[in-house]
C-alpha positions in Angstrom: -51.4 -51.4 -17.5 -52.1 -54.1 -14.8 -54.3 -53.9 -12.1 -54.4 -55.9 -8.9 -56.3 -55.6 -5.9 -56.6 -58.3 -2.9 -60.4 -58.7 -2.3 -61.1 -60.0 0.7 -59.1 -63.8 0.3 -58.9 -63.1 -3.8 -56.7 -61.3 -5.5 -57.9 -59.9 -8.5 -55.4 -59.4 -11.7 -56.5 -57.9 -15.0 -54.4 -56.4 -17.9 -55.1 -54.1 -20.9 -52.6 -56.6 -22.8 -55.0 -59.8 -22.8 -58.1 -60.7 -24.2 -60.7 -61.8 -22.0 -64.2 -63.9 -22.7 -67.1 -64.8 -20.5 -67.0 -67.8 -18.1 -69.6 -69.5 -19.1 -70.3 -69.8 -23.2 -72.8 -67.3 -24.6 -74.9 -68.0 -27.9 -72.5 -66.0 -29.6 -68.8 -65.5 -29.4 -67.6 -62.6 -27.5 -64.0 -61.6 -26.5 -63.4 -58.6 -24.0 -60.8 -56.0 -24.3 -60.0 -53.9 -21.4 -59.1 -50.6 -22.5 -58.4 -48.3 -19.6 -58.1 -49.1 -16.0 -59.5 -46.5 -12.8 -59.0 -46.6 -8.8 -62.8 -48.8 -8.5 -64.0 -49.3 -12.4 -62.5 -51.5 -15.6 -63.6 -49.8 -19.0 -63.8 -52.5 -21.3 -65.3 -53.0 -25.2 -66.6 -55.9 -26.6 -65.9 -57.6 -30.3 -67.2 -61.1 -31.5 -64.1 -61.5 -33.1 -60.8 -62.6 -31.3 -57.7 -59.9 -32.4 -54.2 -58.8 -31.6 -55.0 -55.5 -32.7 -58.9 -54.3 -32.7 -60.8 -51.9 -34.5 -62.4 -50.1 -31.6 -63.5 -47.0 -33.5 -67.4 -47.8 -33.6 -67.0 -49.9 -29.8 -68.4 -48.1 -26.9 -67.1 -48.7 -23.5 -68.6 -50.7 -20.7 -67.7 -49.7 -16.9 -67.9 -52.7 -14.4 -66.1 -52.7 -10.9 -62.7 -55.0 -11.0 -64.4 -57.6 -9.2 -67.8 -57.5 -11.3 -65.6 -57.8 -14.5 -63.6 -60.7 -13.0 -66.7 -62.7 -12.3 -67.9 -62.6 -15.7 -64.6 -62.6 -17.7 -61.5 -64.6 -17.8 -58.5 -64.4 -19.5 -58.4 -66.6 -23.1 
């Protein structure tokens, strides 16, 4: 699933195919995973290990807006 949406002069482009970590470093490593895509929200979980295939049967899921997840992750 890919999602794209033109905000305002950016155009925003995220995939449930690619692994994602933070812009800027954190203490600890941490690698995204987007995991189902809406009209205005990105469900995402969160490992500290990068892998083709995650576990996610003890991940919650985090909801950000497109935009809000884009700010804070980008694609490894």
């Amino acid at each position: 699933m890919k999602w794209d949406k033109k905000d305002g002069y950016r155009v925003i482009s995220l995939r449930t195919d690619a692994i994602y970590r933070p812009r800027e470093a954190l203490e600890e490593d941490v690698f995204a995973y987007i995991r189902e895509c809406r009209q205005n929200e990105v469900g995402f979980s969160v490992t500290d290990k990068q892998e083709q295939y995650p576990d996610f049967s003890n991940c919650g899921i985090f909801w950000l807006s497109p935009l809000d997840f884009d700010d804070f992750f980008e694609e490894c």
